[in-house]
N, CA, C and O atoms as a Tripos MOL2 file, in Angstrom:
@<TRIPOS>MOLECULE
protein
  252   251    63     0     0
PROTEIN
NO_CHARGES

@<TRIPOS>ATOM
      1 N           0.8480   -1.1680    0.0000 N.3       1 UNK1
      2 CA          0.0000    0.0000    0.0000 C.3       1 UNK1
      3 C           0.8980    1.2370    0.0000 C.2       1 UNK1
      4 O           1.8770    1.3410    0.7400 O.2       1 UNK1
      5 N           0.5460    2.0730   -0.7860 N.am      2 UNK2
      6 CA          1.5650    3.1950   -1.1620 C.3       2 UNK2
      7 C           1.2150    4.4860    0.1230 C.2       2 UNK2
      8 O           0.3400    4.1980    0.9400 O.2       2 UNK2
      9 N           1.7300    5.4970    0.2150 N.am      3 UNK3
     10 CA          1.6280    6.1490    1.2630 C.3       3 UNK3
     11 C           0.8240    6.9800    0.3300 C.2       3 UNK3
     12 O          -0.2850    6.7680    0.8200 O.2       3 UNK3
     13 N           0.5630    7.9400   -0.8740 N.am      4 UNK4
     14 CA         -0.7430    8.4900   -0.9710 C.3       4 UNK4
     15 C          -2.0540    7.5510   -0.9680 C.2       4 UNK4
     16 O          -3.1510    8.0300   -0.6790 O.2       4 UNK4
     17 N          -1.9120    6.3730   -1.2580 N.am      5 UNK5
     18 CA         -3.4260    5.5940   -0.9850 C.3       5 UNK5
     19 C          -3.5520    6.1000    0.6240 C.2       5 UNK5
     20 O          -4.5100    6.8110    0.9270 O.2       5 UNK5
     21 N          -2.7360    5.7810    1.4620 N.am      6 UNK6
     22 CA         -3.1980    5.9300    3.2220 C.3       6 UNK6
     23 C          -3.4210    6.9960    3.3130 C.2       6 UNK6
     24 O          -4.6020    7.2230    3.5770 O.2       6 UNK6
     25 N          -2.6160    8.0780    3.1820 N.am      7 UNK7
     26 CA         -3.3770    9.2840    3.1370 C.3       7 UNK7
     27 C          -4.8700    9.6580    2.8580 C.2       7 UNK7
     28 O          -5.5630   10.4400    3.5080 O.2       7 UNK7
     29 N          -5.1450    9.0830    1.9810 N.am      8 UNK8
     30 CA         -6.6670    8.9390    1.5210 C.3       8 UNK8
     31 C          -8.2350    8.4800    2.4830 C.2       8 UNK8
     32 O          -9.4450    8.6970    2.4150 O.2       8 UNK8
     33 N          -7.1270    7.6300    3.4660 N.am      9 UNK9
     34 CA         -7.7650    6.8400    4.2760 C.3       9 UNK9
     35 C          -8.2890    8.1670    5.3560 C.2       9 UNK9
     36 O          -7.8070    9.2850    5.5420 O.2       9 UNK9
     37 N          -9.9950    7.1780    6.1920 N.am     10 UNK10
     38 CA        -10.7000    7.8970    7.5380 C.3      10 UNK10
     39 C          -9.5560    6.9690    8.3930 C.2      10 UNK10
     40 O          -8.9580    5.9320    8.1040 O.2      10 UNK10
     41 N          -9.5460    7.8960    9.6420 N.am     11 UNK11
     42 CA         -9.1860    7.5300   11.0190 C.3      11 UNK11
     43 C          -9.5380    6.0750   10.9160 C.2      11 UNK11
     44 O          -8.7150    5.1950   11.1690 O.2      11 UNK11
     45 N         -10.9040    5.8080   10.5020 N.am     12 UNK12
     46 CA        -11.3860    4.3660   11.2970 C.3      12 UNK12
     47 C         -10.8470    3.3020   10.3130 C.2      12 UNK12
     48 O         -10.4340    2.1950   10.6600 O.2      12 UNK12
     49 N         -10.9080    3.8570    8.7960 N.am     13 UNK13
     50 CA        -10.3670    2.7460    7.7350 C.3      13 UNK13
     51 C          -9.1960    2.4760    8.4010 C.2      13 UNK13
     52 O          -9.2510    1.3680    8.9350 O.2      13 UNK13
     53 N          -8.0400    3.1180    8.6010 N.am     14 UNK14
     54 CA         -6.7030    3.2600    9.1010 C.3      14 UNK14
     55 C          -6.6410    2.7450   10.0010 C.2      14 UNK14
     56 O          -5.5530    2.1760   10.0900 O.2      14 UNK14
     57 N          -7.5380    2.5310   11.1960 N.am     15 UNK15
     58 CA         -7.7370    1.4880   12.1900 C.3      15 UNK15
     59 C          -8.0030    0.0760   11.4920 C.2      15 UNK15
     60 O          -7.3860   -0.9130   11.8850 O.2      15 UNK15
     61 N          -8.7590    0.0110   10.6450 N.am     16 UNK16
     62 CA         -9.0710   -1.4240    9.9680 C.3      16 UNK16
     63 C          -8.0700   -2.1050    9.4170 C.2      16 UNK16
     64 O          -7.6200   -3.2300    9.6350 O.2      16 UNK16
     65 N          -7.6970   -0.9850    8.4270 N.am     17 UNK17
     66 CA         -6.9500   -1.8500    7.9540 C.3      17 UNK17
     67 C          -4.8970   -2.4960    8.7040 C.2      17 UNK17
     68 O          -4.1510   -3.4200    8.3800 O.2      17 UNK17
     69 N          -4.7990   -1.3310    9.7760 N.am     18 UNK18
     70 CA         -3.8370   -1.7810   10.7370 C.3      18 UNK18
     71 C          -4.5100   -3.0720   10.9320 C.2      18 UNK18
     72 O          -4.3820   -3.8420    9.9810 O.2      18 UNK18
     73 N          -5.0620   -3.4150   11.7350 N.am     19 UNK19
     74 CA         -5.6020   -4.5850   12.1640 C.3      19 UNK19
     75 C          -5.5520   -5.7470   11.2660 C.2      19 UNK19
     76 O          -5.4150   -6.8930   11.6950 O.2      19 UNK19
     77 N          -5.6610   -5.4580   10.0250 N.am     20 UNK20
     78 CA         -5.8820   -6.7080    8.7120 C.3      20 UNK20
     79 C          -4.3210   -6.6730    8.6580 C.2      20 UNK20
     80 O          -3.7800   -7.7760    8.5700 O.2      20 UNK20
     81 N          -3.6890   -5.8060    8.6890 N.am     21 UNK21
     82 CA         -2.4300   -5.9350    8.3270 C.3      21 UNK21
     83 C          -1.5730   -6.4750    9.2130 C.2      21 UNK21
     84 O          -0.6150   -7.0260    8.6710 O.2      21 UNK21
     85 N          -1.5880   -6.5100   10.4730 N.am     22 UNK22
     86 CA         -1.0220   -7.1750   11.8530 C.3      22 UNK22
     87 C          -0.8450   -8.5510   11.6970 C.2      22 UNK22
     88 O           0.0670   -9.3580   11.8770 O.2      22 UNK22
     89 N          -2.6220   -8.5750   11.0940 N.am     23 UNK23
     90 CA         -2.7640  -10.0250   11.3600 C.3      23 UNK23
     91 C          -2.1000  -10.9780   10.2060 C.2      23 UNK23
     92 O          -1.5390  -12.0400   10.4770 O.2      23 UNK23
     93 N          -2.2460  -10.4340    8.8310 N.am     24 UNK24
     94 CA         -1.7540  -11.1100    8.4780 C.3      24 UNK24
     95 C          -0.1170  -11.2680    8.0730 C.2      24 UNK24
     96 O           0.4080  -12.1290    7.3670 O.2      24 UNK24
     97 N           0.4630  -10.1800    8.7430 N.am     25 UNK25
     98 CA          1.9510  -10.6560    8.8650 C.3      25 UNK25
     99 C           2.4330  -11.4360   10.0300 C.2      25 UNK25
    100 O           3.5630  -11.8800   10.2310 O.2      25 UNK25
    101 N           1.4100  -11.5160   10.7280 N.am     26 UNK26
    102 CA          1.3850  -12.5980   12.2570 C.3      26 UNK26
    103 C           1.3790  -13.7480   11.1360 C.2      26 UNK26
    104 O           2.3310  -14.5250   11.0690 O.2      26 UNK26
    105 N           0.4420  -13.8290   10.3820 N.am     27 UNK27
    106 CA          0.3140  -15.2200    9.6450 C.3      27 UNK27
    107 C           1.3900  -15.4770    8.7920 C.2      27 UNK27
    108 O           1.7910  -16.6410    8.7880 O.2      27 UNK27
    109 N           2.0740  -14.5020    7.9170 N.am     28 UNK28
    110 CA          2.9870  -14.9440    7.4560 C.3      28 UNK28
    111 C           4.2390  -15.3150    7.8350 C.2      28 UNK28
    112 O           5.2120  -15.5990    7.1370 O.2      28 UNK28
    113 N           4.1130  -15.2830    8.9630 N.am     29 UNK29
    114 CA          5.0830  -15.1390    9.8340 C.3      29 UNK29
    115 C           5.2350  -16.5600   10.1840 C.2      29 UNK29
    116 O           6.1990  -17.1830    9.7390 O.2      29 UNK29
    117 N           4.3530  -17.1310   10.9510 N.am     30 UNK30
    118 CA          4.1100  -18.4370   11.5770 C.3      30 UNK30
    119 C           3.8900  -19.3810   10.0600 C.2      30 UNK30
    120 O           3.9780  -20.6090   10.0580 O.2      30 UNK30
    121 N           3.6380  -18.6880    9.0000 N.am     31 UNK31
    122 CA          3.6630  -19.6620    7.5660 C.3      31 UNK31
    123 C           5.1470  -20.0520    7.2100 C.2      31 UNK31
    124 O           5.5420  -21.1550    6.8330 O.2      31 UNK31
    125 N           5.9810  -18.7460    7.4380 N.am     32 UNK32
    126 CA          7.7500  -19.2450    6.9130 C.3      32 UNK32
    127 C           8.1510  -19.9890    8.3150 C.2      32 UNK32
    128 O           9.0800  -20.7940    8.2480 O.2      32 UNK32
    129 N           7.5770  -19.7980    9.4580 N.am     33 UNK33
    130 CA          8.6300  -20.1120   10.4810 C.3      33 UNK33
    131 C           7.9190  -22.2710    9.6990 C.2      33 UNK33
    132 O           8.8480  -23.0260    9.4150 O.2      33 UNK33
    133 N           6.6990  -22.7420    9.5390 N.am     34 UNK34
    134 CA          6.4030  -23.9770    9.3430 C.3      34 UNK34
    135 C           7.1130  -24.2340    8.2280 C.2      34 UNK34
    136 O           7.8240  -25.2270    8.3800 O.2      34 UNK34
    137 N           7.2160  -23.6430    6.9820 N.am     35 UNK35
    138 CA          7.5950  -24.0830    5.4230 C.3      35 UNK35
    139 C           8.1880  -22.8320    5.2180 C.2      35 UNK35
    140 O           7.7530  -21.9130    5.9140 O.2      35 UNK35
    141 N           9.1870  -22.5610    4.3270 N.am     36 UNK36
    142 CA          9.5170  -21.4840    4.0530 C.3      36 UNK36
    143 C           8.5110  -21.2950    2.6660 C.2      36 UNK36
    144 O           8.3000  -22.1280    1.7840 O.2      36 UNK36
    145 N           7.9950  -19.9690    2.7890 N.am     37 UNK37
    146 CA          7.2990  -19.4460    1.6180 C.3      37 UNK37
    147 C           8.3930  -19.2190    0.5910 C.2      37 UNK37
    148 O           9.6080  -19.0810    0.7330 O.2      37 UNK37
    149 N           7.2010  -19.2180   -1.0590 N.am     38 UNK38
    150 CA          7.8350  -18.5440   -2.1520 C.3      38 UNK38
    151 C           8.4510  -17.6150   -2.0960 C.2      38 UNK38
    152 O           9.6260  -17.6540   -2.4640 O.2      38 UNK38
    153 N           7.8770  -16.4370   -1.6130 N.am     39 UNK39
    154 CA          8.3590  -15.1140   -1.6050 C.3      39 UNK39
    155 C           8.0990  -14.4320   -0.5500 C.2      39 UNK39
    156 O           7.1370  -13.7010   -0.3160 O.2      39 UNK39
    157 N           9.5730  -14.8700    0.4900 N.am     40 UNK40
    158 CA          9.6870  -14.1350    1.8950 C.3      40 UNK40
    159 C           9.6490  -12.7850    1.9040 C.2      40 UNK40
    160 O           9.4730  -12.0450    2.8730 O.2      40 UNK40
    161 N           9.8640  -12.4430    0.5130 N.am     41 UNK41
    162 CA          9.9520  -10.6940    0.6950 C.3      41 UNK41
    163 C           8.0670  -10.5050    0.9750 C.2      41 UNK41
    164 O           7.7230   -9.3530    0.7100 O.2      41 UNK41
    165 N           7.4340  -10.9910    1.2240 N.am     42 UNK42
    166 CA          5.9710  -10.7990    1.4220 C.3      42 UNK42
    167 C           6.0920   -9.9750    2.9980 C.2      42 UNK42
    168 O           5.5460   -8.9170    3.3120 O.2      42 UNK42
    169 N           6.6280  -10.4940    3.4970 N.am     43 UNK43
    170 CA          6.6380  -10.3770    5.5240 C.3      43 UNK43
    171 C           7.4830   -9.2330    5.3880 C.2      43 UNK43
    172 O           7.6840   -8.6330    6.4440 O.2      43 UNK43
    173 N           8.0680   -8.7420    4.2900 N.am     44 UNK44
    174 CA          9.1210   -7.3300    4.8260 C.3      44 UNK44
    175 C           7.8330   -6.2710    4.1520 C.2      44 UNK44
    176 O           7.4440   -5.2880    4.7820 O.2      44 UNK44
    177 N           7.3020   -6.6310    2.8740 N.am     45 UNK45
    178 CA          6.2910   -5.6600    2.3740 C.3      45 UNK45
    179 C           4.9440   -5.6870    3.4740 C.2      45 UNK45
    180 O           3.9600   -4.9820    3.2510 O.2      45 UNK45
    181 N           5.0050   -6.3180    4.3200 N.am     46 UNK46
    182 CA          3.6020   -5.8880    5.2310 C.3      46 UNK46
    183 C           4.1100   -5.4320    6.4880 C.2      46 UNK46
    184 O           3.4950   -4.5880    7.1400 O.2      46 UNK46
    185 N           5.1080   -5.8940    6.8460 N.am     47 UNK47
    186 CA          6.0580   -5.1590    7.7900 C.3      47 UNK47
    187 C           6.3890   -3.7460    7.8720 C.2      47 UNK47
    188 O           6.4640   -3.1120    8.9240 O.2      47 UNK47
    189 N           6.5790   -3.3010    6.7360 N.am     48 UNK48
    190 CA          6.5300   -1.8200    6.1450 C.3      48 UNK48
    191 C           5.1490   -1.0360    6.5120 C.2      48 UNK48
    192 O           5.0450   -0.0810    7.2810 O.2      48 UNK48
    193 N           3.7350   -1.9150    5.4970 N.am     49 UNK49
    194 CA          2.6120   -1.5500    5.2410 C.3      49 UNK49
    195 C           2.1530   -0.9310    7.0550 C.2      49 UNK49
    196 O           1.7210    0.1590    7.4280 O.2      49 UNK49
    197 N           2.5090   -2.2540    7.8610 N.am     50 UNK50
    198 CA          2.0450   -1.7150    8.9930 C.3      50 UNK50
    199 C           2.4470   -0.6380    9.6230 C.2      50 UNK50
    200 O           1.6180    0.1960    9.9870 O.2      50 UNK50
    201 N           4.0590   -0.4430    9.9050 N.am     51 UNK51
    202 CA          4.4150    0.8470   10.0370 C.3      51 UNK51
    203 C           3.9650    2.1020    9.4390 C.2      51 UNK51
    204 O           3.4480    2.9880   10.1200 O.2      51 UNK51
    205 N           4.1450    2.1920    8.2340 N.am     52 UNK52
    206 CA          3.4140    2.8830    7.5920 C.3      52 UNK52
    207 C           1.8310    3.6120    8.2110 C.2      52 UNK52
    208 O           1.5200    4.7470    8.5720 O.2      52 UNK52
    209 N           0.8760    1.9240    8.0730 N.am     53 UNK53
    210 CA         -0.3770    2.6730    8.9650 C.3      53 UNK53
    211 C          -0.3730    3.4210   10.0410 C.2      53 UNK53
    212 O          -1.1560    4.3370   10.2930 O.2      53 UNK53
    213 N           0.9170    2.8600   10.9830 N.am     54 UNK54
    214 CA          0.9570    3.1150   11.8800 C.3      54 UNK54
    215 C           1.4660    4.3890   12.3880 C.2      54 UNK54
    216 O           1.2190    4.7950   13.5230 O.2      54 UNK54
    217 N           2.1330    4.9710   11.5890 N.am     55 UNK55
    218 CA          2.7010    6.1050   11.4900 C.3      55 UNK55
    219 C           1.2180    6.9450   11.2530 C.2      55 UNK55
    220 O           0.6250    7.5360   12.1560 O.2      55 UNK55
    221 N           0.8340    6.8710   10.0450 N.am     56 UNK56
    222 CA         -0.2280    7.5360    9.6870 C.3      56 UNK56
    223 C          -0.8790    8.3650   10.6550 C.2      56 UNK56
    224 O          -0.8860    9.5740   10.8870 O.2      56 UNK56
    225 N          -1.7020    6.8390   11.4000 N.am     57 UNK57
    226 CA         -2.6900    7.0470   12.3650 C.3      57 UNK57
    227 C          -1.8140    7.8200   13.4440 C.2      57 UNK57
    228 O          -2.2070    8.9790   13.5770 O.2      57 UNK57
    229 N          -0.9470    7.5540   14.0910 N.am     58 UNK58
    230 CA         -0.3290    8.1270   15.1790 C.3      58 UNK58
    231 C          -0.0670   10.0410   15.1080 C.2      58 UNK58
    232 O          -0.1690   10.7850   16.0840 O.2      58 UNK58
    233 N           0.2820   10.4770   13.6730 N.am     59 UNK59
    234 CA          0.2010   11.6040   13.3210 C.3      59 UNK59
    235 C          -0.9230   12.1830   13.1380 C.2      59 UNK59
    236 O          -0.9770   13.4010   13.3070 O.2      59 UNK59
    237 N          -2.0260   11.4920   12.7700 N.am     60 UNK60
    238 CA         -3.1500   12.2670   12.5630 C.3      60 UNK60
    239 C          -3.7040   12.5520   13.7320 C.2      60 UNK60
    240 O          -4.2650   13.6370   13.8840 O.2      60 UNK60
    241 N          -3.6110   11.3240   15.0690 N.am     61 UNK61
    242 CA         -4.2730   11.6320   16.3580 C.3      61 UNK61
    243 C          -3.5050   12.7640   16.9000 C.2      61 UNK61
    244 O          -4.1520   13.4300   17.7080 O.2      61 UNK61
    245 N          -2.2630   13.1790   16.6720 N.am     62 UNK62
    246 CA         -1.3020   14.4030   17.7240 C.3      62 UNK62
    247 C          -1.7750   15.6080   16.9130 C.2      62 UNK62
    248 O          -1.5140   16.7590   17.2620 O.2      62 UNK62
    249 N          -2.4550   15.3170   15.8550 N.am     63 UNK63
    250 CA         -2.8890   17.2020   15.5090 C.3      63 UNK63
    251 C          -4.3440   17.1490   16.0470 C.2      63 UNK63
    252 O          -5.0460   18.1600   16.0300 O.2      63 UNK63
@<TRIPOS>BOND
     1     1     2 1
     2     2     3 1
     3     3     4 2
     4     3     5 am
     5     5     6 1
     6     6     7 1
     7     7     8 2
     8     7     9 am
     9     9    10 1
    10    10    11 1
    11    11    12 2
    12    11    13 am
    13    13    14 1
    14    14    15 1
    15    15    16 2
    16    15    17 am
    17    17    18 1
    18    18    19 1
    19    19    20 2
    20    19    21 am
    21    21    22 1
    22    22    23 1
    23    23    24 2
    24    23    25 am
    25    25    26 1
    26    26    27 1
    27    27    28 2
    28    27    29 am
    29    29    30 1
    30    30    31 1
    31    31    32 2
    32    31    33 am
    33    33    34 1
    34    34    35 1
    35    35    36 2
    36    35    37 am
    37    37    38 1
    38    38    39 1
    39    39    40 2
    40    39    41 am
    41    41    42 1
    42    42    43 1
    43    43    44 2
    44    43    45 am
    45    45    46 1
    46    46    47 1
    47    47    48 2
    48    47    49 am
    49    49    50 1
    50    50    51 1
    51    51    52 2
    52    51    53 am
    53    53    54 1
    54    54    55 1
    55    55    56 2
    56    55    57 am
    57    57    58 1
    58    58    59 1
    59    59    60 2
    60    59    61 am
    61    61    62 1
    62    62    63 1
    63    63    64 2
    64    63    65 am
    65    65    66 1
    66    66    67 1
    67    67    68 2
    68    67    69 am
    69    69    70 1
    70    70    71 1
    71    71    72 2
    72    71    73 am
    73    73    74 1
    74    74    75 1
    75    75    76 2
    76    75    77 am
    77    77    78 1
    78    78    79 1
    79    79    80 2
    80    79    81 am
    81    81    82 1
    82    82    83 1
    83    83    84 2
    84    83    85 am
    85    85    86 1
    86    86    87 1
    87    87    88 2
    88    87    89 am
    89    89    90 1
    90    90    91 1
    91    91    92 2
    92    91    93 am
    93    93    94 1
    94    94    95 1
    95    95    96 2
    96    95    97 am
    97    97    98 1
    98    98    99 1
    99    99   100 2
   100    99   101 am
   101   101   102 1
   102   102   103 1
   103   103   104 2
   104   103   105 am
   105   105   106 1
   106   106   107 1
   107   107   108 2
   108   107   109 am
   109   109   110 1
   110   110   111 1
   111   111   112 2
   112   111   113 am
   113   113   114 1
   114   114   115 1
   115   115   116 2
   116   115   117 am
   117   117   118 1
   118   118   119 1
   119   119   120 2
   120   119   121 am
   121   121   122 1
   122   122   123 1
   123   123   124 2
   124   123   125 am
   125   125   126 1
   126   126   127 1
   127   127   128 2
   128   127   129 am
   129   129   130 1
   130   130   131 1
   131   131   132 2
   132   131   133 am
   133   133   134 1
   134   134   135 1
   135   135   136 2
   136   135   137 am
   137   137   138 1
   138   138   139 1
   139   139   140 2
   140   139   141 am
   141   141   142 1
   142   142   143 1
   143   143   144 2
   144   143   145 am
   145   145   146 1
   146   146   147 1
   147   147   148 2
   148   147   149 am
   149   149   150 1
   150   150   151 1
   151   151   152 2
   152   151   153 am
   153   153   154 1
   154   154   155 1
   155   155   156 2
   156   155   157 am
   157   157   158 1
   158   158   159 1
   159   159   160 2
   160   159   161 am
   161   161   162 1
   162   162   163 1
   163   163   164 2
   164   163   165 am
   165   165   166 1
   166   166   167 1
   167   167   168 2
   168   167   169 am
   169   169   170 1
   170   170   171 1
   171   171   172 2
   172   171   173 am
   173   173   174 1
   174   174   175 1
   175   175   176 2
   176   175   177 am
   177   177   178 1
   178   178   179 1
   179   179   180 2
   180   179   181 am
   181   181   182 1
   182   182   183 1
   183   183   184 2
   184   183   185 am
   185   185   186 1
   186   186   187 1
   187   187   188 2
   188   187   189 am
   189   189   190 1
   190   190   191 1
   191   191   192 2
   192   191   193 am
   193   193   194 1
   194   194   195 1
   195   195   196 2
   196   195   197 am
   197   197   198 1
   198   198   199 1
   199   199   200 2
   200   199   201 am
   201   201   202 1
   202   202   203 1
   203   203   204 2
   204   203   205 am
   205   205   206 1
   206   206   207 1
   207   207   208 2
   208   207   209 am
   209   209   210 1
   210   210   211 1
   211   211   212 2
   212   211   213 am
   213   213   214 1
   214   214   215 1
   215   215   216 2
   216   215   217 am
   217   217   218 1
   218   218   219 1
   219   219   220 2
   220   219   221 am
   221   221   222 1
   222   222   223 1
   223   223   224 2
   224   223   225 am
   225   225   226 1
   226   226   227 1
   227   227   228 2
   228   227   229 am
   229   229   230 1
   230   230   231 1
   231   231   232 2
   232   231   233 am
   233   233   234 1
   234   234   235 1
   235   235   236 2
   236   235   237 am
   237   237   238 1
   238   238   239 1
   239   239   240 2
   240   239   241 am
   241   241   242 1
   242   242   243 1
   243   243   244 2
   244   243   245 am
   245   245   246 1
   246   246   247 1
   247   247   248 2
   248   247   249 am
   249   249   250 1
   250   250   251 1
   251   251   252 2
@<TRIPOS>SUBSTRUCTURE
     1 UNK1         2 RESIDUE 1 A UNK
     2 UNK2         6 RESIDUE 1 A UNK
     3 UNK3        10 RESIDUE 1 A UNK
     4 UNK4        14 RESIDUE 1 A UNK
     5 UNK5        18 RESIDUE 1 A UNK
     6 UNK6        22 RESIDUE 1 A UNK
     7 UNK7        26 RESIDUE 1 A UNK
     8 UNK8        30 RESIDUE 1 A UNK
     9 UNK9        34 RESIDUE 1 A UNK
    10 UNK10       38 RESIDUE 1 A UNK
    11 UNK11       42 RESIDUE 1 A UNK
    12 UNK12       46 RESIDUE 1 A UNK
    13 UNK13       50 RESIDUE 1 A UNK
    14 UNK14       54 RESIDUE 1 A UNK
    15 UNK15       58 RESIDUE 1 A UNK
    16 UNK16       62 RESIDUE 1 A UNK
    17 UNK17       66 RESIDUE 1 A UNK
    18 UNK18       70 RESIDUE 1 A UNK
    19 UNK19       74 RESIDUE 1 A UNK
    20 UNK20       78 RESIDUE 1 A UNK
    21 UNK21       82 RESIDUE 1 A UNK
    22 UNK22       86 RESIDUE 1 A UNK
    23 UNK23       90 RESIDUE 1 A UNK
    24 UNK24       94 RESIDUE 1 A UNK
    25 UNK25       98 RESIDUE 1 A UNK
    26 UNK26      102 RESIDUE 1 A UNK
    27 UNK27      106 RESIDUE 1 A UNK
    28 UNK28      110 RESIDUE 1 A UNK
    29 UNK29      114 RESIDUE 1 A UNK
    30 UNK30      118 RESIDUE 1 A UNK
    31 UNK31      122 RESIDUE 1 A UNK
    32 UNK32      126 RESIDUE 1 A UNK
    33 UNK33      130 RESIDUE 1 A UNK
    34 UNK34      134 RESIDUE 1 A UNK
    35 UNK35      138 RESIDUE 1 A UNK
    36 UNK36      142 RESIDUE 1 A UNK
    37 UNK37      146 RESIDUE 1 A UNK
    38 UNK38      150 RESIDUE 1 A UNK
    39 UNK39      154 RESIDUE 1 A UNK
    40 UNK40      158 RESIDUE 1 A UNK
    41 UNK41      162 RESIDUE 1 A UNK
    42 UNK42      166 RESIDUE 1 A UNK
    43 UNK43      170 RESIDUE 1 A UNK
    44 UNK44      174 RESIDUE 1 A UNK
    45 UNK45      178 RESIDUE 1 A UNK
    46 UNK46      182 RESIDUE 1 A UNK
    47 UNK47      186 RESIDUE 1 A UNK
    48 UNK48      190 RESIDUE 1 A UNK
    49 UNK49      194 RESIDUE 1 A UNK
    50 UNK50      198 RESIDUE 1 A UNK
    51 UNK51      202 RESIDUE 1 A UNK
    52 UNK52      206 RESIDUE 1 A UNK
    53 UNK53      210 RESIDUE 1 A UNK
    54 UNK54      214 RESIDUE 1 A UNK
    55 UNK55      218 RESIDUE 1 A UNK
    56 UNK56      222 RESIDUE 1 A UNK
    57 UNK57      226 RESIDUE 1 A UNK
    58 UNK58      230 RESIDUE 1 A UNK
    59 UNK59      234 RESIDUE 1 A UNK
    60 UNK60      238 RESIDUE 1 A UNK
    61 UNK61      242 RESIDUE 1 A UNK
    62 UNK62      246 RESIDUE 1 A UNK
    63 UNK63      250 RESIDUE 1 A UNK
């Protein structure tokens, strides 16, 4: 997810979709630690994504 799409985002989407995104790098996570996946670079691109949200949201609540 690119940083002008998040920008785009409400407070609450930005809550949602943190949450979708947590979870499923929790999952990809516990998927390489069982089998190593095709493409481990998956867990660094949602790893990002979440920061990212997370940043977002955290700046928008301090103004």
């Amino acid at each position: 997810m690119k940083q002008s799409e998040i920008k785009e985002l409400s407070i609450e989407e930005l809550k949602e979709r943190l949450a979708e995104q947590k979870k499923q790098h929790a999952d990809l996570k516990v998927a390489h630690s069982v089998t190593p996946l095709e493409n481990p670079l998956q867990i660094r691109k949602t790893r990002r994504t979440v920061a990212r949200l997370a940043t977002e949201l955290t700046k928008r609540e301090l103004q």
